[in-house]
SERO-4910 file (N, C-alpha, C, O; in steps of 0.05 Angstrom, whole numbers):
BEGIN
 pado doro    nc1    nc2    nc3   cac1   cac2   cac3    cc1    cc2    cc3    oc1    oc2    oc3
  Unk    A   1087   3686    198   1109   3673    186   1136   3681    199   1154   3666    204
  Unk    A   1135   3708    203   1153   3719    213   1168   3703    247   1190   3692    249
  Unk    A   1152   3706    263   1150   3690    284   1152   3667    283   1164   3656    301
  Unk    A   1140   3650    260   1145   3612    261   1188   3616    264   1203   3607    280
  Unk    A   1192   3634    240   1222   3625    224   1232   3637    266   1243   3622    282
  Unk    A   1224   3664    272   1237   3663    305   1244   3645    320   1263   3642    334
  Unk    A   1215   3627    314   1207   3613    338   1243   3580    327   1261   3571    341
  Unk    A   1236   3574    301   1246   3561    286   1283   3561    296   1296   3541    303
  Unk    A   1294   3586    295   1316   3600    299   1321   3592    334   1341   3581    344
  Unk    A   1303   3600    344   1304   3593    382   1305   3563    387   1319   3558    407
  Unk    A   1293   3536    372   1296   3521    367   1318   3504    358   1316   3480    362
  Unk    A   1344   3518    342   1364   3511    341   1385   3523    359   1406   3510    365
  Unk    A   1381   3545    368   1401   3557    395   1400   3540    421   1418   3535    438
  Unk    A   1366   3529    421   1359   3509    444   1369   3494    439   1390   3499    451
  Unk    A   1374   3469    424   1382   3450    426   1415   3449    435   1427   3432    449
  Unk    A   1425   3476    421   1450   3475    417   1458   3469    455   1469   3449    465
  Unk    A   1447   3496    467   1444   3500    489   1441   3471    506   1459   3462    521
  Unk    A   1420   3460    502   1409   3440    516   1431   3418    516   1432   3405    537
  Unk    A   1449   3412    497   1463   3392    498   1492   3399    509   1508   3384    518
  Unk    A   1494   3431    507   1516   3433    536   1516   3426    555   1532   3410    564
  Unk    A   1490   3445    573   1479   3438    592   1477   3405    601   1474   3397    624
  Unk    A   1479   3392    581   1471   3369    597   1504   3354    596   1511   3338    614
  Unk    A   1519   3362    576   1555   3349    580   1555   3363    601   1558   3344    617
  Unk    A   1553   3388    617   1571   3398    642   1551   3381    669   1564   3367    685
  Unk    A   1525   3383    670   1512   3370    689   1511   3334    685   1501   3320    702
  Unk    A   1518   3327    669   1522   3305    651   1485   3285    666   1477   3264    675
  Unk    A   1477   3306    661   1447   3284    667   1431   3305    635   1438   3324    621
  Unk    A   1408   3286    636   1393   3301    600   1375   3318    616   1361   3317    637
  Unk    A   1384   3340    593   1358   3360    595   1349   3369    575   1365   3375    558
  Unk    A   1324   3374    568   1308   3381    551   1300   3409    551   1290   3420    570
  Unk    A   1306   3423    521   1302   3455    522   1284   3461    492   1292   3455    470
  Unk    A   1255   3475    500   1237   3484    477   1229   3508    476   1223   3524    493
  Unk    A   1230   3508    461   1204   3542    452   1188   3543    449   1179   3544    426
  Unk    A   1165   3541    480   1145   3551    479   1127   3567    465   1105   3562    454
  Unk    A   1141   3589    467   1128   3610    450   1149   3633    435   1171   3635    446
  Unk    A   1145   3651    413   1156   3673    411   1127   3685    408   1106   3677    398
  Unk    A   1137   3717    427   1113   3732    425   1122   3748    429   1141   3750    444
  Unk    A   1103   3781    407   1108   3812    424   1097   3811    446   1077   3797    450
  Unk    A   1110   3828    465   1098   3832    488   1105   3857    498   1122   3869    486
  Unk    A   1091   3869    521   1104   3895    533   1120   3880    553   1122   3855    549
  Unk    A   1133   3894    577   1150   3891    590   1138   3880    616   1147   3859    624
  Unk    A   1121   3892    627   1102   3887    641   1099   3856    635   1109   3838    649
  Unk    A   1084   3851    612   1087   3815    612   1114   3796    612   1116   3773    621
  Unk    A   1134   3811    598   1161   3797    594   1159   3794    634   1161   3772    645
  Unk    A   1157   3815    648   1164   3806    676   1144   3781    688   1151   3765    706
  Unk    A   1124   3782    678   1097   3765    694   1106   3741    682   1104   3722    698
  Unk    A   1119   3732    653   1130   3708    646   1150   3698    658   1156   3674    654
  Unk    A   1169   3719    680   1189   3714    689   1184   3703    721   1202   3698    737
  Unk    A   1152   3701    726   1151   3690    753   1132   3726    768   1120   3729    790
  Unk    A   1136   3741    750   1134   3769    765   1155   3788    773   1178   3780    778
  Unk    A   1144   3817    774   1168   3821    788   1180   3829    811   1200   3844    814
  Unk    A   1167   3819    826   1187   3813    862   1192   3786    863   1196   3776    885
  Unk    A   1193   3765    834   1206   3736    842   1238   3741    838   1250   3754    821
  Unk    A   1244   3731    854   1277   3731    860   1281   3706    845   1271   3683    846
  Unk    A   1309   3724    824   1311   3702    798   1354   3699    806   1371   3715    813
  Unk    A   1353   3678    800   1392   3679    785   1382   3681    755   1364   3671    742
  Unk    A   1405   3703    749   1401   3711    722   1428   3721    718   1444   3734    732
  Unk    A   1431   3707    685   1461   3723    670   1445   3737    652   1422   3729    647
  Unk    A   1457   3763    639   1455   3775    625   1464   3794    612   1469   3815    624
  Unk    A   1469   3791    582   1491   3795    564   1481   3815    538   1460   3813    526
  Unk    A   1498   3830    533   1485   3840    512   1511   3825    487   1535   3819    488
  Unk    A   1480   3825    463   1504   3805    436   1503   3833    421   1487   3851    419
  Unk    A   1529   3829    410   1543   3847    389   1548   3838    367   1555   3814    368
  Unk    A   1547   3847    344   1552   3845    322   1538   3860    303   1531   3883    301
  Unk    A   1535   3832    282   1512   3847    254   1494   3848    267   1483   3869    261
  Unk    A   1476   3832    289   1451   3840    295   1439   3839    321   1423   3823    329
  Unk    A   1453   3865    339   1456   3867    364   1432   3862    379   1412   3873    372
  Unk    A   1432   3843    405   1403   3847    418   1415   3848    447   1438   3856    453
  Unk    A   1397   3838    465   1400   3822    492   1391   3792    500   1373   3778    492
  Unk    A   1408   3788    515   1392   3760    519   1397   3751    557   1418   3750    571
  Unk    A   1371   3745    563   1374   3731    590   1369   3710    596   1350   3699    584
  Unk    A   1385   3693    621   1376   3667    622   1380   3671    657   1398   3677    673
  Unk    A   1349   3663    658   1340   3657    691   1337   3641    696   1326   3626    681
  Unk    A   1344   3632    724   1335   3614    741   1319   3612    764   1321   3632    780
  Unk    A   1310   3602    768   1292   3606    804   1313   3592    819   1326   3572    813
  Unk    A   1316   3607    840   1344   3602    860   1343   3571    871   1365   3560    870
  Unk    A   1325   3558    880   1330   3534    881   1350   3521    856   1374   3519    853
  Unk    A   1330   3515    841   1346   3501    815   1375   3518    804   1396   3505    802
  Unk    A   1375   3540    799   1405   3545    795   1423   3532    826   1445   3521    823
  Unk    A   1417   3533    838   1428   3521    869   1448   3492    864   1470   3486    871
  Unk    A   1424   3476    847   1425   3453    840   1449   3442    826   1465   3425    832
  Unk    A   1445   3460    799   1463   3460    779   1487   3465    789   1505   3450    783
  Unk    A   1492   3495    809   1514   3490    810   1536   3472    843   1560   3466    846
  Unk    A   1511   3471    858   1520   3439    876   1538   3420    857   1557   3407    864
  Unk    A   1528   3423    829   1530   3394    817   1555   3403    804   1575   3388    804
  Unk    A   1558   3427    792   1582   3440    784   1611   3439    799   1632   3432    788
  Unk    A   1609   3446    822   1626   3450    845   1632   3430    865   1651   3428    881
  Unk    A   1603   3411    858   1616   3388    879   1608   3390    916   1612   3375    935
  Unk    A   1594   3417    911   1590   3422    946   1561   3425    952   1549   3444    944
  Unk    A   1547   3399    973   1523   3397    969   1510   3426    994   1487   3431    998
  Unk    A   1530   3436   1005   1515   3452   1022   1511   3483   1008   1505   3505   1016
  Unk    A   1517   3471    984   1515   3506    971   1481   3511    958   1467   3495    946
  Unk    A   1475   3542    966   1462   3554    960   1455   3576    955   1462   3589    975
  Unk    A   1440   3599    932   1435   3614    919   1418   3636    950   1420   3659    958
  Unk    A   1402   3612    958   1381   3630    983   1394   3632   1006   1383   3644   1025
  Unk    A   1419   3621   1009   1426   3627   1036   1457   3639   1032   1477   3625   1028
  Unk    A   1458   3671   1035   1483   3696   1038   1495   3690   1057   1484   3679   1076
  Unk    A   1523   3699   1056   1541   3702   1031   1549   3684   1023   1558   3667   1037
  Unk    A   1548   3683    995   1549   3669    974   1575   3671    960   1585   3689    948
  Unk    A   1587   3638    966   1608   3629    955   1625   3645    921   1614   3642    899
  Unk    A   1652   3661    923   1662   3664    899   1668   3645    882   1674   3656    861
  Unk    A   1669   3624    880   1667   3593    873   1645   3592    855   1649   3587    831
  Unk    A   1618   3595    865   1594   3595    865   1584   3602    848   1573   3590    829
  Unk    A   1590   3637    858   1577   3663    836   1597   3649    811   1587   3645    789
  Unk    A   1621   3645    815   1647   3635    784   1629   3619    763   1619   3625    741
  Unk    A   1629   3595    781   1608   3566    768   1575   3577    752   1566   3570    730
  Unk    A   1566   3593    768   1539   3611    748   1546   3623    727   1537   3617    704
  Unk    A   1566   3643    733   1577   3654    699   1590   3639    683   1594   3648    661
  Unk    A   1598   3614    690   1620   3592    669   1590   3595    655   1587   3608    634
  Unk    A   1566   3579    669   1544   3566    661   1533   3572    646   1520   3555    633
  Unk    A   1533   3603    640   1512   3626    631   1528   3633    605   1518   3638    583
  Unk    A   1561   3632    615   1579   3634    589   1574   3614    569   1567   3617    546
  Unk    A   1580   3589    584   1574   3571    558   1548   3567    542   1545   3563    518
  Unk    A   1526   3570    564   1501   3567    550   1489   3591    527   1474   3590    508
  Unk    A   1502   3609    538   1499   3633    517   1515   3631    494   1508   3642    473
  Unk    A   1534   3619    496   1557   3622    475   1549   3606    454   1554   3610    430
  Unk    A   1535   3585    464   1528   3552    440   1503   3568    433   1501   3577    410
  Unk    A   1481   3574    451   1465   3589    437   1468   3606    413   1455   3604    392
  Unk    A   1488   3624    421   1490   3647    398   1501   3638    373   1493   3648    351
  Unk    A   1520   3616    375   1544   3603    350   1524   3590    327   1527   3592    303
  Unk    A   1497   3573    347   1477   3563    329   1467   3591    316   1467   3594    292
  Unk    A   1461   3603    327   1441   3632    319   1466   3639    293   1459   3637    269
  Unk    A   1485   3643    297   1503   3655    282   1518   3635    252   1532   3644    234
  Unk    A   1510   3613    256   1509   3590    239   1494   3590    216   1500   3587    193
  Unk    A   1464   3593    230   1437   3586    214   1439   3621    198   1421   3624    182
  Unk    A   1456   3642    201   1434   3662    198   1463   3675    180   1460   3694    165
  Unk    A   1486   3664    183   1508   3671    166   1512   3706    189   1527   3723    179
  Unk    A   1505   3709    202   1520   3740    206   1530   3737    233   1523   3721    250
  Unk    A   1551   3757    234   1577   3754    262   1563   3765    287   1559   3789    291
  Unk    A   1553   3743    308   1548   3756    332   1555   3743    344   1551   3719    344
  Unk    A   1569   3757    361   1589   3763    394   1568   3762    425   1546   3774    426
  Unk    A   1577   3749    444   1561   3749    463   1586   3772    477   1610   3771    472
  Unk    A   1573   3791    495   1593   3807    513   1595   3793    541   1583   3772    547
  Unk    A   1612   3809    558   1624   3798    591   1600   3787    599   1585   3806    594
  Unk    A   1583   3765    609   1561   3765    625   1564   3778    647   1584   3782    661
  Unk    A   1542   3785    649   1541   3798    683   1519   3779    692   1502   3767    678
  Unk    A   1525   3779    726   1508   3754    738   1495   3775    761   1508   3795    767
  Unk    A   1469   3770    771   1451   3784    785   1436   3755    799   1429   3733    791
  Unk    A   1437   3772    826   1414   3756    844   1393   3775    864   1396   3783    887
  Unk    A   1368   3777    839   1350   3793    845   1323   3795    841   1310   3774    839
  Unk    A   1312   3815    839   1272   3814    837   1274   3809    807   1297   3805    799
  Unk    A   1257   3807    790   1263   3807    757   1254   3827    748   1259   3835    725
  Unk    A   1237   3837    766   1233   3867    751   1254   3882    759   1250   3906    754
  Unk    A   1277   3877    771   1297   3893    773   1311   3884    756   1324   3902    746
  Unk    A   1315   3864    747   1333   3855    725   1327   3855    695   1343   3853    676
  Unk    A   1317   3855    695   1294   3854    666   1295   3887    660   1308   3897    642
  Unk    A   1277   3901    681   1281   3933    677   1314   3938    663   1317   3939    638
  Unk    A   1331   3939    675   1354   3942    675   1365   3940    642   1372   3958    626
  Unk    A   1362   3907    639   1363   3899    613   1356   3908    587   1367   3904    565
  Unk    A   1327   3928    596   1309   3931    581   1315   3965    569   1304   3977    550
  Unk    A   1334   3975    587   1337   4007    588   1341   4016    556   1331   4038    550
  Unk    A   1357   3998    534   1367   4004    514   1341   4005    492   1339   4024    476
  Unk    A   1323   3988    494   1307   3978    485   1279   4005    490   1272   4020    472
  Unk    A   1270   4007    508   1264   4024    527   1257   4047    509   1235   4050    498
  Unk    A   1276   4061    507   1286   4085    489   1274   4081    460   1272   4101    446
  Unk    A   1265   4058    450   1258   4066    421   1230   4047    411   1219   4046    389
  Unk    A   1223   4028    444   1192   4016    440   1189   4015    461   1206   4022    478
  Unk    A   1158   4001    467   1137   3992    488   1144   3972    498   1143   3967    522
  Unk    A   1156   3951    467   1149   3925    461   1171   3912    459   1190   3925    450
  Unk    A   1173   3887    465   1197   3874    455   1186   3838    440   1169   3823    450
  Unk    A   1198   3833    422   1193   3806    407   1220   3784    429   1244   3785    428
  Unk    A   1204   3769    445   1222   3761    464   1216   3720    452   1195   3707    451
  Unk    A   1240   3714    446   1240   3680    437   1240   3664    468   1261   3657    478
  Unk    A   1225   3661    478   1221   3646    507   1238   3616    505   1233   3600    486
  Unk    A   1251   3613    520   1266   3582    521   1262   3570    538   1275   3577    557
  Unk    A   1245   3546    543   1243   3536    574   1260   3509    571   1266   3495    552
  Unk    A   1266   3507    602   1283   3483    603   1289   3464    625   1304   3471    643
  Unk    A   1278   3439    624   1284   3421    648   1298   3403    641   1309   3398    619
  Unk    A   1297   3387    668   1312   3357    668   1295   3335    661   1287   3321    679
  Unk    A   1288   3327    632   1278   3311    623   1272   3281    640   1254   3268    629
  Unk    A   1281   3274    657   1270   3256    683   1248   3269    699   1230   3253    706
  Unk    A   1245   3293    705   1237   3305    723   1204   3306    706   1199   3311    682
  Unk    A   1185   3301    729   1151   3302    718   1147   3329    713   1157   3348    725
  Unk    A   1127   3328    690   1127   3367    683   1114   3376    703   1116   3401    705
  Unk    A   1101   3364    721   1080   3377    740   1104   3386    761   1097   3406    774
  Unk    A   1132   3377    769   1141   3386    779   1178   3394    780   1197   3395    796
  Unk    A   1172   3399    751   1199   3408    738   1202   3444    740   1186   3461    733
  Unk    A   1219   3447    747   1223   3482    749   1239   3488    723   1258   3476    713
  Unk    A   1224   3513    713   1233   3515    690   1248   3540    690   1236   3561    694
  Unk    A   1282   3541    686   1291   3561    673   1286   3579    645   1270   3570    628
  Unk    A   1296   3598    641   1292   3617    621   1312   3626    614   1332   3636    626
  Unk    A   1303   3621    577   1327   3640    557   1310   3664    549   1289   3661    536
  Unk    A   1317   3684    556   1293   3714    525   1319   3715    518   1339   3714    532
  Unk    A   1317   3717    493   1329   3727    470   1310   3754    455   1290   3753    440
  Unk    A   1321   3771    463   1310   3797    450   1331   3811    431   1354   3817    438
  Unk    A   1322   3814    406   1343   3832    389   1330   3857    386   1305   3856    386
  Unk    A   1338   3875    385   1346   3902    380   1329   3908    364   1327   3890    347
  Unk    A   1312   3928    358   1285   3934    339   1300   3939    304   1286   3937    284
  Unk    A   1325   3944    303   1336   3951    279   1345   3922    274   1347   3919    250
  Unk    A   1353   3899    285   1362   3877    286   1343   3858    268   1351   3848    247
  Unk    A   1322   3855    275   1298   3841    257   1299   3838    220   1296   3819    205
  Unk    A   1304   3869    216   1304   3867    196   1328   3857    187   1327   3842    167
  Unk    A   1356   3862    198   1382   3847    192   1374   3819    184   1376   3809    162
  Unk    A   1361   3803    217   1361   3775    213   1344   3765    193   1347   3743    183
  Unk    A   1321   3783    187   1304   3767    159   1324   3771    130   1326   3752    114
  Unk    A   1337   3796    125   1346   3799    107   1367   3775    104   1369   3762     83
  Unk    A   1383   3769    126   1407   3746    129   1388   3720    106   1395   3710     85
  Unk    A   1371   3718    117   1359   3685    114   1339   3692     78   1325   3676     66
  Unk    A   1342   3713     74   1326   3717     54   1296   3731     52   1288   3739     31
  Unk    A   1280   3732     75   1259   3740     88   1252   3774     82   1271   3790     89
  Unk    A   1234   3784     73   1224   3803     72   1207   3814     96   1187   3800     97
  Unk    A   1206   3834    118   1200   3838    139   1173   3855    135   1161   3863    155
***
């Protein structure tokens, strides 16, 4: 039950998310929740492609009543895409250094806004004040990024309860749509905040 109302919660952050994303790229994109699942870290990376896949990734820690982390990756092609389409310049790319300050800018707008509508829904449905912090933007292995992320967390479990967000361009065939990533991980003391918010006994 616990996990449906998660999964339920990632579901309204997505959408929120999904319908930015698609005013700034102004084409539709479609964003679901697959799954919420515990997992160790080890799998959070193998969901992420592995970890020597080279991801664009923002990543933010949220503050407030019910502090967690949250990341949103891309596979460098497709962030590439997005922000060609952002900037206007078709020769730009994520895989080919050095990489435009323009560029890296247009990724963190991206990551700002999509995190931000994310969290406002989260912070809507659940009545308690949470804050997204500075994004930081990384272009790296994901087990380097993920590790990193994970350092706070680290310290007090194995495990993390990670809300998976996947997300394409609703034109695009699933057989060959690349799918970005939201984890939304809260904080092991955080859980019990957000059930208590909604009424939920943990």
């Amino acid at each position: 039950m616990h996990l449906d109302i998660l999964k339920e919660i990632g579901n309204i952050g997505a959408g929120h998310a999904a319908t930015a994303l698609s005013t700034l790229l102004d084409k539709k994109i479609d964003m679901k929740v697959p799954s919420v699942q515990v997992v160790s870290f080890d799998e959070m990376m193998d969901m992420a492609g592995g970890p020597d896949n080279v991801v664009v990734c923002v990543f933010l820690r949220i503050e407030g009543e019910a502090p967690g982390s949250m990341f949103f990756l891309l596979p460098l092609e497709q962030a590439s895409m997005y922000i060609r389409t952002m900037i206007q310049d078709t020769s730009f790319s994520f895989s080919d250094p050095p990489i435009s300050e323009l560029g890296l800018s247009a990724m963190e707008e991206l990551g700002n806004i999509l995190s931000g509508s994310y969290l406002s829904s989260l912070s809507d449905f659940t009545n308690l004040k949470l804050f997204p912090s500075v994004p930081a933007l990384s272009v790296d292995m994901a087990g380097a990024i993920i590790g990193f992320g994970l350092l706070e967390i680290s310290q007090v479990s194995d495990y993390a309860i990670v809300i998976d967000t996947a997300l394409k361009e609703e034109e695009v065939e699933e057989s060959e749509s690349v799918k970005g990533h939201f984890f939304l991980l809260p904080d092991p003391d955080s859980f019990e905040i957000i059930f208590q918010s909604l009424g939920v006994k943990l």
